[in-house]
C-alpha positions in Angstrom: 23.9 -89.3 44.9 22.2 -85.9 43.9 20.3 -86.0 47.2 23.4 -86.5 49.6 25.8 -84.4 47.3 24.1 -80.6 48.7 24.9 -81.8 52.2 28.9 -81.6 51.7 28.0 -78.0 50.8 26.5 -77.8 54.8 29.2 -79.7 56.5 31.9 -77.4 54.3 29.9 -74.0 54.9 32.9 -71.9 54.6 31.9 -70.5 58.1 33.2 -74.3 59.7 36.8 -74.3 57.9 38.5 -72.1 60.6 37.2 -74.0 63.6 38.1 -77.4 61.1 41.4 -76.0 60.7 41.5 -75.5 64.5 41.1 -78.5 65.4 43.3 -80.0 63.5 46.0 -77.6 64.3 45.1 -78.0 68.2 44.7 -82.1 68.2 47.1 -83.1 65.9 49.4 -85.5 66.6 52.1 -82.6 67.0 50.0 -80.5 69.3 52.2 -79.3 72.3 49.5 -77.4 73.8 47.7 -78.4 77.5 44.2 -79.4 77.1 43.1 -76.4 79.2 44.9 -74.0 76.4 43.0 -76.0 73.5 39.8 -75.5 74.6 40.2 -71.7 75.1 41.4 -71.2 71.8 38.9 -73.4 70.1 36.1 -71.4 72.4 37.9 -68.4 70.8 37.8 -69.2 67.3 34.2 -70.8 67.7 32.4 -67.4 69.0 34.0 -65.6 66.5 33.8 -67.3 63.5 30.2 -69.2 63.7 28.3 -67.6 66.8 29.6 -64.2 65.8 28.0 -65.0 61.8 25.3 -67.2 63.1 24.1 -63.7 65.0 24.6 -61.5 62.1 22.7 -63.9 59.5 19.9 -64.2 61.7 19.7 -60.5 61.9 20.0 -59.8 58.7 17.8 -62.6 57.5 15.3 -60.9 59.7 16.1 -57.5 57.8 15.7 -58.7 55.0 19.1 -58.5 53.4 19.8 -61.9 52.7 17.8 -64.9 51.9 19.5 -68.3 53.0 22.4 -69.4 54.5 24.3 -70.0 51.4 24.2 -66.4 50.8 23.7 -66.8 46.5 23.1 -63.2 45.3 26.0 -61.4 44.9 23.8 -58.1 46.4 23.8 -60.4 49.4 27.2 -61.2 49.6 29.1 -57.7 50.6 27.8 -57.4 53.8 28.6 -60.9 55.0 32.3 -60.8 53.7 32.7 -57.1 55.3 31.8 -58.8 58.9 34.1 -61.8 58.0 36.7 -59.5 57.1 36.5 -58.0 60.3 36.2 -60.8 62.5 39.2 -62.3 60.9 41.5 -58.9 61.9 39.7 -59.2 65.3 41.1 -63.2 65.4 44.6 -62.5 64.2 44.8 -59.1 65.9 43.7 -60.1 69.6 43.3 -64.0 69.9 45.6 -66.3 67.7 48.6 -63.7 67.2 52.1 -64.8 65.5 53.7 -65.0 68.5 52.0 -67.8 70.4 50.1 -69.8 67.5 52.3 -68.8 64.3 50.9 -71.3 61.8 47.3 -71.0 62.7 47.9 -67.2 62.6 49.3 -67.1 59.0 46.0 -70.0 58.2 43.8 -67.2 59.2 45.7 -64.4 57.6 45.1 -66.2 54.6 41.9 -66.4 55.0 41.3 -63.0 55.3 43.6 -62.4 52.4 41.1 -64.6 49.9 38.3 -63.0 51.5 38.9 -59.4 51.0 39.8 -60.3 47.2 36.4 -62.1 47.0 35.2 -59.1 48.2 37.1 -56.5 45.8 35.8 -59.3 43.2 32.1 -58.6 43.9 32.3 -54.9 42.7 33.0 -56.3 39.2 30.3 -58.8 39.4 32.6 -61.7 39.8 31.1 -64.5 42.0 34.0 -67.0 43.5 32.9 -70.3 45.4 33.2 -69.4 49.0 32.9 -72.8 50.1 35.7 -73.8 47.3 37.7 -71.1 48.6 37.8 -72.3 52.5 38.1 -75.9 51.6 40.7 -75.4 49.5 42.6 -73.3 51.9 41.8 -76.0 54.4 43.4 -78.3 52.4 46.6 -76.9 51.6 47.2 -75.6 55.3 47.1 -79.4 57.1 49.5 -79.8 53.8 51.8 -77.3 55.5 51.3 -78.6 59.2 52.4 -82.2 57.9 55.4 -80.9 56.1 56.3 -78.0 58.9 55.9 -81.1 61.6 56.9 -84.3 59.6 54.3 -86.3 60.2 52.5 -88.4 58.0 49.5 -86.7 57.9 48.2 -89.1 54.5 44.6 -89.9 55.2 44.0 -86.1 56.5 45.6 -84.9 53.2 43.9 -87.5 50.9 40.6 -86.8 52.4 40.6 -83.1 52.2 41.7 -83.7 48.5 38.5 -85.8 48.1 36.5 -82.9 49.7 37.8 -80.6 47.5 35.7 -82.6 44.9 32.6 -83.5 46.8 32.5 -79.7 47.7 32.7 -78.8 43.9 30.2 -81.8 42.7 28.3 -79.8 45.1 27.6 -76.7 44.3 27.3 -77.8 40.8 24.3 -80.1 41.5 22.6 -77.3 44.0 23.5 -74.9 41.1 24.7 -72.8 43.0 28.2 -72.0 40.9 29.2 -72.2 37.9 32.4 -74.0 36.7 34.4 -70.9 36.4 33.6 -69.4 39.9 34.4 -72.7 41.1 37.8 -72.7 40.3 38.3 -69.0 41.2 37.3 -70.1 44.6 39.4 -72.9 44.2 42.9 -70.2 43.4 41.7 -67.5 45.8 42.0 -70.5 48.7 44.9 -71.7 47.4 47.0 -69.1 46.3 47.2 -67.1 49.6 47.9 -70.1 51.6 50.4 -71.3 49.3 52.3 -67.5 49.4 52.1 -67.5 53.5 53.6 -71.3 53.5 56.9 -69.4 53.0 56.4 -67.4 56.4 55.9 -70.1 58.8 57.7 -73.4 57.0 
């Protein structure tokens, strides 16, 4: 179990959860949008969110500035959430805006929202669990969809629920967290989500 735990903590790389939450959002049972429009936002959120990073970490893993994909110096960790930060406003700004894709938007807002606190965190020397904080957020935002839509959205929920654990188990085994940064990842995903429900509901 120790050997296939570390790979939830690839398949849930915190970079993934906005084209996950994408996905759902676009091929959902409740989706309304053309095929055409779904791929050309899912090509959208795609480059931005994982080409976009993929670019940047290879460049700066090049430079010198990081050393792995998971990012676990918290030296390392500013620059990384900066260009996140950034790419998010970029998103939300010019590409999925409140007008057109309203509950993906607020998803995203949220997202940027726990990010620039796990930032602000990082100049106290506080580590949170990235990949806590986007699965987490993940979780509770197809939570939203199913009540905002009505539909019985059980298995996605339950699932995602289970993640949440698998995720946690680990980073614990990879020892990459400890038990307290887990669950601040765990609120900083959470709580913004939860406080934006209240916008788009």
């Amino acid at each position: 179990m120790k050997k296939i735990l570390p790979l939830f903590s690839y398949i849930f790389h915190p970079v993934f959860i906005p084209v996950y939450a994408t996905l759902f959002y676009l091929f959902s049972n409740n989706s309304f949008f053309i095929n055409q429009e779904k791929y050309f936002v899912l090509l959208q959120v795609l480059i931005i969110t994982v080409v976009v990073p993929l670019l940047f970490f290879l460049l700066l893993r090049a430079t010198g500035k990081i050393s792995s994909m998971m990012v676990p110096l918290l030296s390392e960790r500013k620059i990384p959430l900066v260009i996140q930060s950034f790419l998010l406003i970029l998103l939300v700004r010019k590409s999925i805006t409140i007008d057109r894709y309203p509950e993906l938007h607020f998803f995203l807002l949220g997202a940027l929202l726990s990010t620039l606190i796990a930032m602000m965190l990082l100049f106290v020397r506080t580590k949170a669990s990235l990949h806590m904080m986007g699965i987490s957020a993940l979780t509770v935002f197809v939570f939203g969809l199913s009540l905002h839509f009505q539909t019985q959205n059980i298995f996605a929920i339950t699932f995602l629920t289970l993640m949440n654990g698998f995720v946690a188990s680990s980073r614990l085994v990879m020892k990459a967290h400890t038990f307290k940064e887990l669950i601040i990842g765990l609120f900083l995903g959470t709580i913004p989500q939860i406080l934006l429900l209240y916008l788009w509901l």
